[in-house]
C-alpha positions in Angstrom: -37.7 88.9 23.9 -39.2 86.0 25.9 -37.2 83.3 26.5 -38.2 79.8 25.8 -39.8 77.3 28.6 -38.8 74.1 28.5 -41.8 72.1 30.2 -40.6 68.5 31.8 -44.4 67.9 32.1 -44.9 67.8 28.1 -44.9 64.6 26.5 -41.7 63.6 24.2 -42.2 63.6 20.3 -41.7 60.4 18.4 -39.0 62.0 16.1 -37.0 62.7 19.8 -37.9 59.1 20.7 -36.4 57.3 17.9 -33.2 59.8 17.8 -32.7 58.4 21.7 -33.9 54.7 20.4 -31.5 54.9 17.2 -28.8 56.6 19.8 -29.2 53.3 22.6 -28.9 51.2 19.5 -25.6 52.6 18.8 -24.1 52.8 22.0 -24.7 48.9 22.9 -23.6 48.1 19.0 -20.5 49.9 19.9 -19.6 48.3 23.5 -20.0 44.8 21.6 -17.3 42.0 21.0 -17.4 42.8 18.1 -16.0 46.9 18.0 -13.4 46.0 20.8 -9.5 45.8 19.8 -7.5 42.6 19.2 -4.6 41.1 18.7 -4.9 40.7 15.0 -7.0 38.2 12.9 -8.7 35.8 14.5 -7.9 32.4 13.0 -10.5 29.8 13.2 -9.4 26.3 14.1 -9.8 23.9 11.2 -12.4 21.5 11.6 -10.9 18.2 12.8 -9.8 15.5 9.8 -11.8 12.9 9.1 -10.4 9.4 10.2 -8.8 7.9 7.2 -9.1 3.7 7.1 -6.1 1.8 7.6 -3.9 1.4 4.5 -4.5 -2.0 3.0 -1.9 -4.7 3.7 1.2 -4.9 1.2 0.6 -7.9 -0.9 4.1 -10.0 -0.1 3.7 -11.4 -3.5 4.8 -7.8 -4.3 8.2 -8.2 -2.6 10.1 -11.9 -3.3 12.7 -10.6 -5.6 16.0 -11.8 -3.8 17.8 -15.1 -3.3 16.0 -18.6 -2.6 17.0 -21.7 -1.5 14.5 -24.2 -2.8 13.5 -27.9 -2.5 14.2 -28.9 -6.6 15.4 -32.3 -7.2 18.9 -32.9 -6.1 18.8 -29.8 -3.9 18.8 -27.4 -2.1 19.7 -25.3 -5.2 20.2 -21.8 -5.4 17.5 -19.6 -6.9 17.9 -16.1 -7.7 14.2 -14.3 -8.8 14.2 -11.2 -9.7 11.9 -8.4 -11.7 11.5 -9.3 -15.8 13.1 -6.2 -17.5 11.8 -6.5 -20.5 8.0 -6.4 -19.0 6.4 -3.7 -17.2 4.7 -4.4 -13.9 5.2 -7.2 -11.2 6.5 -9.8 -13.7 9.2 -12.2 -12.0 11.3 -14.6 -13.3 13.2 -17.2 -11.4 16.7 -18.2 -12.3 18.5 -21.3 -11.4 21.9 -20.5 -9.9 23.2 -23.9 -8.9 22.6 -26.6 -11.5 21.9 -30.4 -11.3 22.3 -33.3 -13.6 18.9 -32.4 -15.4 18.8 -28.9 -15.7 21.9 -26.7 -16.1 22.9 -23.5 -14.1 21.4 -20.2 -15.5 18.0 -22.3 -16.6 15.1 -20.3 -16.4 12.9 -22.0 -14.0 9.6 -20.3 -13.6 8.0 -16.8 -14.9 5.3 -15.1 -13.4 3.3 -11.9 -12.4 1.3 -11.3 -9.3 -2.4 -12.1 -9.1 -4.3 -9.0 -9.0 -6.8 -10.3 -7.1 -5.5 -13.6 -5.3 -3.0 -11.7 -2.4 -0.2 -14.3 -1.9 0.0 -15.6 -5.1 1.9 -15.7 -8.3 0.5 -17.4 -11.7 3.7 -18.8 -13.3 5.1 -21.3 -16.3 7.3 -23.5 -14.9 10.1 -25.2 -16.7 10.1 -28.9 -16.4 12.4 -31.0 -17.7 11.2 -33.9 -19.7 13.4 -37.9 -19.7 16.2 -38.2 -18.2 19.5 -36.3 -18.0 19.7 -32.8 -19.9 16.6 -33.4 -21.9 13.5 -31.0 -23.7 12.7 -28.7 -21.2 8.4 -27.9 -21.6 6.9 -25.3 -20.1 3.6 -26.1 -17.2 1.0 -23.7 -15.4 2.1 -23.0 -11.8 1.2 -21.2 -8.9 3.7 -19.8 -6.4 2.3 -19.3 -3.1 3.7 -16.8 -0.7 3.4 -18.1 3.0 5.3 -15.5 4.3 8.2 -13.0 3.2 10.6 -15.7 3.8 9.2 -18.9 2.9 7.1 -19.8 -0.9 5.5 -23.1 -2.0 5.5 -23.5 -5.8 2.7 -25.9 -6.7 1.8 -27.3 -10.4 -1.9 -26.4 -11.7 -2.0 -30.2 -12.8 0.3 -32.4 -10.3 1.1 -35.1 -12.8 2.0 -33.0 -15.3 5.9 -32.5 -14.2 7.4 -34.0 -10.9 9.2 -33.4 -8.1 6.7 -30.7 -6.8 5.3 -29.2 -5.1 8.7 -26.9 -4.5 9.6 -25.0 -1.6 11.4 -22.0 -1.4 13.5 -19.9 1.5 14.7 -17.0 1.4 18.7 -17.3 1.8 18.4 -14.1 4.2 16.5 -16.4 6.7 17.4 -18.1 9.8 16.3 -21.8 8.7 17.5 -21.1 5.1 19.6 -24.4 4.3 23.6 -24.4 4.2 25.3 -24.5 0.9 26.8 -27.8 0.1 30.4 -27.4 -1.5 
């Protein structure tokens, strides 16, 4: 039986060519990044978070419930303002403590409720007592200004329409809060 020649000097066919194409393919597929072993997963780093602006300043209008010290007639007289709880929402209402000839302890001074859109400042209805001695107490548009957490101005919408304003308050926490008088 004759044997078969293989002749080096023939040409290759294109079906061998591709097999060895297809075959070089594979073996450089294989020796990729890709095909090699790892540790496990690989977890992509988030992409960084965007900067967030600065939160906007607290309104200190938000924050003068507490104890006052403030400039009524016949003062310093204690004022205590705290949160209205019969109204939702930033709604104070300031309480006199210490009273005076005109207007008794436990008077209701002022109510208000912060601005939403004046920072610093609460609109209010000031109690203002009408005649002399323990007489008709009327109500008048104020504005309590907040200068800082310790110190407020209260200041009438129209000035000659009660007097003895405009009042300041202190907080009784601060250092150059006035002494009580016994």
């Amino acid at each position: 039986m004759p044997r078969a020649r293989i002749s080096i000097d023939r040409p290759c066919s294109s079906t061998t060519m591709t097999i060895a194409l297809l075959l070089a393919c594979l073996i450089a597929a294989c020796n990729s990044q890709s095909f090699q072993n790892s540790d496990g997963p690989s977890v992509m780093t988030p992409p960084p978070a965007p900067v967030q602006p600065p939160a906007p300043p607290m309104n200190p209008a938000r924050q003068i419930d507490g104890n006052w010290y403030a400039t009524y007639p016949g003062g310093p007289l204690r004022v205590v303002i705290g949160l209205d709880p019969m109204l939702r929402g930033r709604n104070y209402v300031a309480t006199l403590v210490d009273g005076n000839k005109d207007v008794p302890a436990g008077q209701v001074m002022w109510r208000g409720t912060v601005d939403q859109y004046v920072p610093n400042l609460v609109r209010a209805e000031q109690a203002c007592v009408s005649g002399a001695g323990r007489g008709s107490v009327r109500t008048v548009k104020a504005r309590v200004v907040v200068n800082d957490p310790e110190h407020l101005t209260e200041e009438l919408v129209d000035p000659k329409s009660c007097g003895g304003f405009p009042v300041k308050y202190t907080r009784a926490s601060a250092a150059d809060a006035p002494q009580r008088k016994n």
